[in-house]
C-alpha positions as CSV (number, residue, x, y, z in Angstrom):
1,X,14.2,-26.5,5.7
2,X,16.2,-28.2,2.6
3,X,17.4,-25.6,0.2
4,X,14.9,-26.0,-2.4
5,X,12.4,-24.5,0.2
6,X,15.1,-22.0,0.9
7,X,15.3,-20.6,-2.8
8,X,11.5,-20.8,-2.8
9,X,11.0,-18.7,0.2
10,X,13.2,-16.1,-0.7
11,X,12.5,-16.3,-4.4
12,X,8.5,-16.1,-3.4
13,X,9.6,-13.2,-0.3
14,X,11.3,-11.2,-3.3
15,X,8.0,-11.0,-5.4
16,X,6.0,-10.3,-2.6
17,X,8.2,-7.2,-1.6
18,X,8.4,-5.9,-5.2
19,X,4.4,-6.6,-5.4
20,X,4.7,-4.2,-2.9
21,X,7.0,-1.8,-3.5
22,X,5.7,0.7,-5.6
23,X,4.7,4.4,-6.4
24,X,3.9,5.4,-2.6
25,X,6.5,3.4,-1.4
26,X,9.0,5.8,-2.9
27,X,6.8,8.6,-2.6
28,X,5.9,8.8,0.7
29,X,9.1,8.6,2.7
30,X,11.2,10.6,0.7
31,X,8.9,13.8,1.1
32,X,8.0,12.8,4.7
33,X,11.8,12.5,5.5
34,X,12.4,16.2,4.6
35,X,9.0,17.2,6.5
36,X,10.2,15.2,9.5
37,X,13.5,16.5,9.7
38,X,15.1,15.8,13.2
39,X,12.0,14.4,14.2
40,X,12.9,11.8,11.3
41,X,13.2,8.7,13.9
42,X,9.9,9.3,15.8
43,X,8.0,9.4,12.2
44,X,9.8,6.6,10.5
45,X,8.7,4.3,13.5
46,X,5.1,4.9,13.1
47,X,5.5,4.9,9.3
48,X,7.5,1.3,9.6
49,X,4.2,-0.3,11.9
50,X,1.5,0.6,9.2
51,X,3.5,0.6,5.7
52,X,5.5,-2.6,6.6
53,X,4.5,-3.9,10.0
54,X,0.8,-4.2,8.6
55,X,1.3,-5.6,5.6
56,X,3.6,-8.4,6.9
57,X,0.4,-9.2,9.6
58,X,-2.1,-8.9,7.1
59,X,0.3,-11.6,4.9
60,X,0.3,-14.0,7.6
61,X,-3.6,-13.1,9.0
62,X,-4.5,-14.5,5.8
63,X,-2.0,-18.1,5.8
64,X,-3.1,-17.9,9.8
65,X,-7.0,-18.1,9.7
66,X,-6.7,-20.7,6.6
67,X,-9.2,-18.6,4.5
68,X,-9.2,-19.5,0.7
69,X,-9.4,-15.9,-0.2
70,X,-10.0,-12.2,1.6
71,X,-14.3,-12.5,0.7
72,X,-13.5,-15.7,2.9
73,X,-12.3,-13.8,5.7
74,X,-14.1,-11.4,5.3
75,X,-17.7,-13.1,5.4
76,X,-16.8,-14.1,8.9
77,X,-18.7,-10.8,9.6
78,X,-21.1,-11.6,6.8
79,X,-21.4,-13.3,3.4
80,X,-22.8,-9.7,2.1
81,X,-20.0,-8.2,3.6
82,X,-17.1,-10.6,2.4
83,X,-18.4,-9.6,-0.6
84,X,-18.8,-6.1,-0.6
85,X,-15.8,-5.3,1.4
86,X,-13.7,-7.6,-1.2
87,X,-14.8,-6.1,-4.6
88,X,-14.8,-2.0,-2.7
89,X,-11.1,-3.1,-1.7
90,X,-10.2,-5.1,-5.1
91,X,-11.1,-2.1,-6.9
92,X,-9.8,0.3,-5.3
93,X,-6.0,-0.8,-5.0
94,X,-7.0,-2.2,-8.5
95,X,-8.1,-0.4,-11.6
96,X,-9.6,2.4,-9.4
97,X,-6.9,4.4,-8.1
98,X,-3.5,2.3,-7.4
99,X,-2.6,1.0,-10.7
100,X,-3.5,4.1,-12.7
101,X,-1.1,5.7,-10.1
102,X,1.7,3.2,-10.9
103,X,1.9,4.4,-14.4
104,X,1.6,8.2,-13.9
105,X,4.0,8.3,-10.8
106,X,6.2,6.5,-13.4
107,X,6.2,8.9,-16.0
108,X,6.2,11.9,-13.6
109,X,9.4,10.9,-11.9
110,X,11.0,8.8,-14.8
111,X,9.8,10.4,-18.4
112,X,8.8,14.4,-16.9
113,X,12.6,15.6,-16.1
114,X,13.9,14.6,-19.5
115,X,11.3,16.7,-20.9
116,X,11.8,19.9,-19.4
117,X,10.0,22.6,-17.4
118,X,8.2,24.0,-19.9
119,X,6.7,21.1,-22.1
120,X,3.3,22.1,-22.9
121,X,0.0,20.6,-22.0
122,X,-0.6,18.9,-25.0
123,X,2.7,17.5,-25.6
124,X,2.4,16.0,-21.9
125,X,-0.8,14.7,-22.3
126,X,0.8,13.6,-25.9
127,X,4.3,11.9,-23.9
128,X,1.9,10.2,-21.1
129,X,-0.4,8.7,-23.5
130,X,2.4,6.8,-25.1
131,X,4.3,6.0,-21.8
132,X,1.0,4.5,-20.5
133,X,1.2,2.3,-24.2
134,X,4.2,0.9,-23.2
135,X,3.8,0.6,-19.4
136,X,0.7,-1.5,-19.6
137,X,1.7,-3.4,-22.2
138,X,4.2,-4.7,-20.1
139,X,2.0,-5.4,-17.2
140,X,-0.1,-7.1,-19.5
141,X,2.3,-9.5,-20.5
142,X,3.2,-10.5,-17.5
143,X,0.0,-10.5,-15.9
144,X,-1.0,-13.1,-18.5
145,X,0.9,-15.8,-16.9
146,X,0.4,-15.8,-13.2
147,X,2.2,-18.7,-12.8
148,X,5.2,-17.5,-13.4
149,X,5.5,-14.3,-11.5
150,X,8.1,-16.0,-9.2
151,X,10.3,-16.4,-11.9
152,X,10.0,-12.9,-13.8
153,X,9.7,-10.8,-10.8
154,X,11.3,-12.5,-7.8
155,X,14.1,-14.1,-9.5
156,X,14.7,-11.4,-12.2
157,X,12.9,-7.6,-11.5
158,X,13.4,-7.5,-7.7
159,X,17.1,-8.3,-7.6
160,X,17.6,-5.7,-10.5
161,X,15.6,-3.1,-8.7
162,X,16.9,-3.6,-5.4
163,X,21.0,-3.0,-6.8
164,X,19.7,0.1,-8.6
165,X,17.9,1.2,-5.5
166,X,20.6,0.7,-3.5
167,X,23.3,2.5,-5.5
168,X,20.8,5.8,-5.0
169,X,20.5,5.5,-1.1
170,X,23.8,4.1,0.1
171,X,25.4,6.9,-1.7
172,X,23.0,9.4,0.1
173,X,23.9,7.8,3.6
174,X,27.5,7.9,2.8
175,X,27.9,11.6,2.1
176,X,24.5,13.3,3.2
177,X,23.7,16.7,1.6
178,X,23.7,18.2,5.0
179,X,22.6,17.2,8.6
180,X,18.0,17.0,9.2
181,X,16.8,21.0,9.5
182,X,13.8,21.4,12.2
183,X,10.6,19.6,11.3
184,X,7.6,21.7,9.5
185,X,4.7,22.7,11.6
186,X,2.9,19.6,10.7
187,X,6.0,17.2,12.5
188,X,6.4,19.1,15.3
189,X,4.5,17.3,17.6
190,X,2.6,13.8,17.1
191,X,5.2,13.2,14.8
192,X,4.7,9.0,15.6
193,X,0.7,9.4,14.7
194,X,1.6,11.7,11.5
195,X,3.9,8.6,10.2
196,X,1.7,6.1,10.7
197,X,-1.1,8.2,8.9
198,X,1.7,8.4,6.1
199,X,2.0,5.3,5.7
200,X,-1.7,4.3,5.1
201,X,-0.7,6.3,1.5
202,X,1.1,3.6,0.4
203,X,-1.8,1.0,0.5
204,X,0.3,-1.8,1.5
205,X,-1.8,-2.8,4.9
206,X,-4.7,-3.1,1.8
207,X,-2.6,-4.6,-0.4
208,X,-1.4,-7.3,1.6
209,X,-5.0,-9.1,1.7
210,X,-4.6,-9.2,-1.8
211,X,-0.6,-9.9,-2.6
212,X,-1.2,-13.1,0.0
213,X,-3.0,-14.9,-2.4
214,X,-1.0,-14.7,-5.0
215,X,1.6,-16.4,-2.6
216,X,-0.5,-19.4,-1.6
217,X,-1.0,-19.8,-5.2
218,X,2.6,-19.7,-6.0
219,X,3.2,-21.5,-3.1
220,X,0.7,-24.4,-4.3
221,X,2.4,-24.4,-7.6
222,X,5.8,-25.7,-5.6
223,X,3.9,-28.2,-4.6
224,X,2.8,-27.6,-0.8
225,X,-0.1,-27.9,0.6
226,X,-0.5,-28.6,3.9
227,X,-1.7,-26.3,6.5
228,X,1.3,-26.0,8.6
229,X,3.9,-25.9,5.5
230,X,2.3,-23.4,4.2
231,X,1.7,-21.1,6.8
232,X,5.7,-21.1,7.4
233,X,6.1,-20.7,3.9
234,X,4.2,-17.9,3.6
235,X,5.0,-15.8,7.1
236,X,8.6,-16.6,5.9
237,X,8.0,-14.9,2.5
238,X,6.1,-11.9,4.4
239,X,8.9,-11.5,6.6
240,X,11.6,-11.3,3.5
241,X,9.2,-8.6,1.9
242,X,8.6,-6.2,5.2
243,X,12.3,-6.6,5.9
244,X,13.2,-5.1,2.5
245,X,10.3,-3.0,3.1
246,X,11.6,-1.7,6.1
247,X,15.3,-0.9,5.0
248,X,14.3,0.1,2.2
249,X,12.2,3.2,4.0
250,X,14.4,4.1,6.2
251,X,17.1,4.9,3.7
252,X,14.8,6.6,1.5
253,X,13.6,8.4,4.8
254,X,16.6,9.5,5.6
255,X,17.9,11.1,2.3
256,X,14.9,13.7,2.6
257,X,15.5,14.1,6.2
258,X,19.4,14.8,5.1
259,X,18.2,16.4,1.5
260,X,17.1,20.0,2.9
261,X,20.6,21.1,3.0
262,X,21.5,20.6,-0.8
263,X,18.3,21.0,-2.9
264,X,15.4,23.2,-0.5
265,X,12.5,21.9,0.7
266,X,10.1,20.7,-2.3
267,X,6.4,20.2,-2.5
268,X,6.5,16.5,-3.0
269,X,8.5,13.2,-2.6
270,X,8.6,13.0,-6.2
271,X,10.7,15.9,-6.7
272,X,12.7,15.1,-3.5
273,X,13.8,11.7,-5.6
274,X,14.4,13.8,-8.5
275,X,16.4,16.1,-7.3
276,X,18.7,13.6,-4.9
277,X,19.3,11.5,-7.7
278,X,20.8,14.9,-9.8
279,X,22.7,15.9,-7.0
280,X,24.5,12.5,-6.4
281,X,24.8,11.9,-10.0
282,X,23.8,14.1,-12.5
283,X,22.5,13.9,-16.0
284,X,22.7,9.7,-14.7
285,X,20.5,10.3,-12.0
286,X,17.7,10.6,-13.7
287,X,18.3,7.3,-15.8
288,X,18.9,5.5,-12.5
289,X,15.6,7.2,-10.9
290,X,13.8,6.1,-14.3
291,X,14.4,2.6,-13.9
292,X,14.3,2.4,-10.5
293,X,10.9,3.9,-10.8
294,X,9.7,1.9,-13.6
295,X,10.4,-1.2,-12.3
296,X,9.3,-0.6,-8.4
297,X,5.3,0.3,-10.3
298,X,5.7,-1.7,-13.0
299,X,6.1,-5.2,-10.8
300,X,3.4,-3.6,-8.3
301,X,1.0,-3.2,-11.7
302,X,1.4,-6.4,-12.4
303,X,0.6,-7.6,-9.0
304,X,-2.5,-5.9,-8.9
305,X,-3.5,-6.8,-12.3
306,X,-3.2,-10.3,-11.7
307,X,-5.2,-10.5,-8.3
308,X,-8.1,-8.0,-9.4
309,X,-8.0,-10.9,-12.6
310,X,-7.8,-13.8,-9.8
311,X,-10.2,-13.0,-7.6
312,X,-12.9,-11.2,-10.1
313,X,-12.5,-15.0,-12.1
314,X,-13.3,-16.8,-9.4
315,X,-16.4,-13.7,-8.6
316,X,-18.1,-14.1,-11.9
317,X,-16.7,-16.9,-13.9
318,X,-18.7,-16.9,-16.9
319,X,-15.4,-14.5,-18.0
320,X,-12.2,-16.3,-17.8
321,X,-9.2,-14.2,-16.3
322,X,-7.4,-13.9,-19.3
323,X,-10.9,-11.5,-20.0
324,X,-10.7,-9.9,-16.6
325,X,-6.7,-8.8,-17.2
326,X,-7.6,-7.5,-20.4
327,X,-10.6,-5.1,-18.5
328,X,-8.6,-4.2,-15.9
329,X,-5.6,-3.4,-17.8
330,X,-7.8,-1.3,-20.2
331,X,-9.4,0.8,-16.9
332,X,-6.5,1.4,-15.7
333,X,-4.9,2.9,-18.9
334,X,-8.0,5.2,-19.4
335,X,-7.4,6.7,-15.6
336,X,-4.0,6.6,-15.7
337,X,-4.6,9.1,-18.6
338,X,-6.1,11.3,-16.2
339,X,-3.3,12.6,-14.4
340,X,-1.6,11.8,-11.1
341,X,-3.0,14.9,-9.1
342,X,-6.6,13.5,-10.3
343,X,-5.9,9.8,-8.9
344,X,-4.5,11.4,-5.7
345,X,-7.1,13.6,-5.0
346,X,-10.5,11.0,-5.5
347,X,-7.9,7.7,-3.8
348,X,-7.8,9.5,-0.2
349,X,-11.1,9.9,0.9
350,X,-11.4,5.9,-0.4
351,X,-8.4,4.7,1.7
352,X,-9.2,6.9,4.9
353,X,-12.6,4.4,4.7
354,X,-10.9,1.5,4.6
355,X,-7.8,1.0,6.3
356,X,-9.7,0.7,9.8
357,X,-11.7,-2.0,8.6
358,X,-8.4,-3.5,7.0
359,X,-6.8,-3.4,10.0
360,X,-10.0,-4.8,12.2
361,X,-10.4,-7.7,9.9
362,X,-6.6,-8.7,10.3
363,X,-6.6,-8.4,13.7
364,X,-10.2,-10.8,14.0
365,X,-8.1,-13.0,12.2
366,X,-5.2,-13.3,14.6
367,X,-8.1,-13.4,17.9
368,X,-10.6,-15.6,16.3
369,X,-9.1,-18.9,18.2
370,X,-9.3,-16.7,21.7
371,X,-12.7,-15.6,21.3
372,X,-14.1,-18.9,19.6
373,X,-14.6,-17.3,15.9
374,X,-18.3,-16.1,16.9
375,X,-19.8,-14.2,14.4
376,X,-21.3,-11.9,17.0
377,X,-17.3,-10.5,17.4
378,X,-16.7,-10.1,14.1
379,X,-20.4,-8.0,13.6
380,X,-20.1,-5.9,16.8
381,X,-16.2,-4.9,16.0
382,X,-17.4,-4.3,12.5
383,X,-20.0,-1.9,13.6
384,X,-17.6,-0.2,15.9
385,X,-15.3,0.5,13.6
386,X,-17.9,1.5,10.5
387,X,-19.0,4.8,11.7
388,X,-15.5,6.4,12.5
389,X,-14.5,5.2,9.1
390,X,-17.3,6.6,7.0
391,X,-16.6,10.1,9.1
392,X,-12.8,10.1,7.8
393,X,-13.8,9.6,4.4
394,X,-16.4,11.7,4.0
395,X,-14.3,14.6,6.5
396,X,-11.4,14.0,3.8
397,X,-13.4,14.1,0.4
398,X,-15.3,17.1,1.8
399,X,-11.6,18.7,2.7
400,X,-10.3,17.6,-1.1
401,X,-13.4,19.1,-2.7
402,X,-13.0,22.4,-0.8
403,X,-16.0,22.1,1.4
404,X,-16.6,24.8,4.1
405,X,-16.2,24.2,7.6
406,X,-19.8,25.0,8.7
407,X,-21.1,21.6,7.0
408,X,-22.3,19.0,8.6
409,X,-19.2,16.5,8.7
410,X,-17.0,19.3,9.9
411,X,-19.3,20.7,12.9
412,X,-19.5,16.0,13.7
413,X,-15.2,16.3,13.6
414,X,-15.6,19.5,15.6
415,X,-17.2,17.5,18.9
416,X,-15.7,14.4,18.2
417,X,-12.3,16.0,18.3
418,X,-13.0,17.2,21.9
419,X,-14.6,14.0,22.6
420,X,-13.0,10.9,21.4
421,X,-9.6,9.6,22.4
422,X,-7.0,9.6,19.1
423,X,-9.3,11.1,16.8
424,X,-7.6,13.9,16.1
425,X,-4.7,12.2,15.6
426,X,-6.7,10.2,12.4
427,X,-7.1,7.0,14.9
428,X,-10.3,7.7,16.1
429,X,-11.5,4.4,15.4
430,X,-9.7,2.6,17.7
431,X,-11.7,2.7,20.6
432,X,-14.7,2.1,19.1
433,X,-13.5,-0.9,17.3
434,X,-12.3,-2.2,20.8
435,X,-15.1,-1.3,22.6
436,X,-17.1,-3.6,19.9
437,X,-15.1,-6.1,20.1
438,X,-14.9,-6.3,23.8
439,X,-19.3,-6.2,23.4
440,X,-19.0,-8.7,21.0
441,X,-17.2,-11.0,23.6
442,X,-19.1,-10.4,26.7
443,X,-22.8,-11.2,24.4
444,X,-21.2,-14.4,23.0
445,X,-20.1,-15.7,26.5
446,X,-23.6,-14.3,27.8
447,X,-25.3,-16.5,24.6
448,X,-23.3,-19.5,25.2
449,X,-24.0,-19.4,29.4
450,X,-27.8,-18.9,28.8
């Protein structure tokens, strides 16, 4: 590899990770770290497989199966369903729930502690409506020009975010507040399950069928476009992202596990961040928490911005994407005027339905040389893994709207907790998913003999 490609891969694996990296990313760990406690190394493992080791697979499932885009891939199981399953997805990291949340996690941490405790409602409402202004005027901006993401956010946003992210967590590895206290109730046991359920908040496994094409394109735009060049091309840029990923989390991780000790144990991962970053540096703290905020959602924004404006283009082309940028960036202002709490609360029950059928689409992907691409395997997996899915979101929407545990849903998760291997665990799809695909297998073979 000559050292053009070199610089290209990295520059390219640098805007994929800070495509990534964003709200959740900093979220998540942080509070899970001090949950965890000295069960921190169990949970970060099984946070590391689904918030990086997924996204990096779903990167390269994408370059591997030589799709043109996820509806592609996708309508393997059916052209209705490429569909379907690409605009439900597309929305919901999009304008739905993700990039609202990349603003108003950005003004919670970074504008909220400058100001003050008891800033009224209307002067917060007041403060976020402004910040919003500004934040998605930026995305805006640079959504407009697609073609030169690499530039503005892997050769100029990520390195800048990564220093300022690293001054925060090497200092809290150096000098630790205090050794990890015993894990909450929650991490007691199944700690490894718990942190891979954590790390289906950050929407990265989703994400990544998304992010990927934004790569190819960037990675057409250096000029390559062979199959084989640009399937190393882009599993080298996936593996610069989860690696920064990775490290990334586990620092993060482990100044919550280590945080108890100095500042308590705190209701969320946001104020986990806000309070390290006062402890290790005061008053500059929360400047350095601002920015590193800001930047982290304000390059994920962006990301999703571009490929909801991308893929909705090439969806319904009678409006250009410069149009669909300017919708989506609109949406997402209105909701992120809603509130974080708001976003949270509605997001879960959406993300809960599709992270298995994420996850079973990448891995048809990765099998559909073994098993001949049959559409049979792709339908019967699919219908495997459906039913489990609608269950989790409609058990976790029924939780989040305070539903009473003689409904329906609950008495279903009652018997299928006594009944079906990992489900109460959150990965009770899993067997059905294999048990489809293994059907799907054994009636294509039975087909073809016949």
């Amino acid at each position: 590899m000559n050292n053009q490609n070199k610089s290209a891969f990295v520059a390219t694996g640098l805007m994929l990770f800070a495509l990534f990296f964003g709200a959740g990313n900093l979220i998540f760990p942080a509070g899970m770290g001090q949950q965890a406690g000295t069960n921190i190394w169990e949970t970060m493992l099984g946070f590391l497989i689904t918030g990086a080791g997924l996204p990096l697979l779903g990167v390269i499932a994408v370059g591997y199966s030589g799709s043109r885009d996820l509806q592609e891939l996708a309508g393997r199981v059916a052209k209705w369903y490429g569909i379907a399953f690409s605009v439900a997805l597309y929305l919901a990291i999009g304008p739905l729930f993700a990039t609202p949340r990349t603003a108003t996690v950005s003004f919670e941490i970074g504008v909220m502690p400058f100001l003050g405790d008891n800033v009224s409602d209307s002067l917060k409402s007041t403060a976020l409506f402004g910040f919003c202004v500004f934040f998605f005027a930026c995305a805006y901006w640079l959504s407009v020009s697609p073609g030169k993401l690499v530039d503005r956010i892997g050769k100029i946003l990520t390195p800048v975010l990564l220093i300022v992210i690293a001054i925060l967590v090497i200092t809290a590895a150096i000098s630790p507040m205090g050794a990890p206290q015993a894990p909450t109730e929650t991490y007691q046991t199944g700690a490894f399950a718990k942190g891979m359920i954590e790390g289906y908040g950050t929407m990265d496994a989703l994400a990544s069928l998304v992010f990927v094409i934004i790569v190819i394109n960037a990675i057409r735009d250096m000029g390559v476009t062979e199959y084989k060049p640009m399937l190393s091309l882009i599993t080298r840029a996936g593996l610069v992202a989860a690696g920064f990923l990775a490290l990334v989390y586990i620092f993060i991780g482990y100044m919550g596990a280590t945080s108890v000790v100095g500042i308590g144990m705190q209701e969320s991962g946001a104020a986990v961040l806000s309070k390290s970053a006062g402890h290790y540096f005061g008053h500059f703290g929360k400047i350095l928490l601002a920015i590193i905020v800001f930047l982290a959602c304000l390059s994920t924004a962006v990301g999703l911005i571009t490929a909801c404006g991308e893929y909705f283009e090439r969806l319904v082309p009678k409006l250009s994407y410069h149009k669909w940028v300017i919708i989506f960036t609109l949406i997402s202002f209105a909701l992120a005027n809603v509130g974080l709490s708001a976003i949270i609360k509605f997001s879960v029950p959406v993300l809960m339905l599709l992270y298995p059928l994420t996850v079973a689409i990448i891995v048809l992907a990765f099998l559909h040389n073994i098993f001949g691409g049959k559409q049979i395997v792709y339908i019967t997996t699919i219908a495997g893994t459906m039913p489990i899915a609608l269950l989790d979101g409609w058990k976790t929407a029924h939780g989040m709207l305070g539903g009473g545990e003689d409904a329906l849903v609950m008495q279903i998760d009652t018997a299928l907790k006594a009944s079906l291997p990992f489900y109460s665990s959150g990965l009770g799809w899993v067997l059905p998913a294999v048990a489809g695909l293994v059907i799907g297998v054994v009636l294509s073979k039975t087909v073809a003999k016949n």
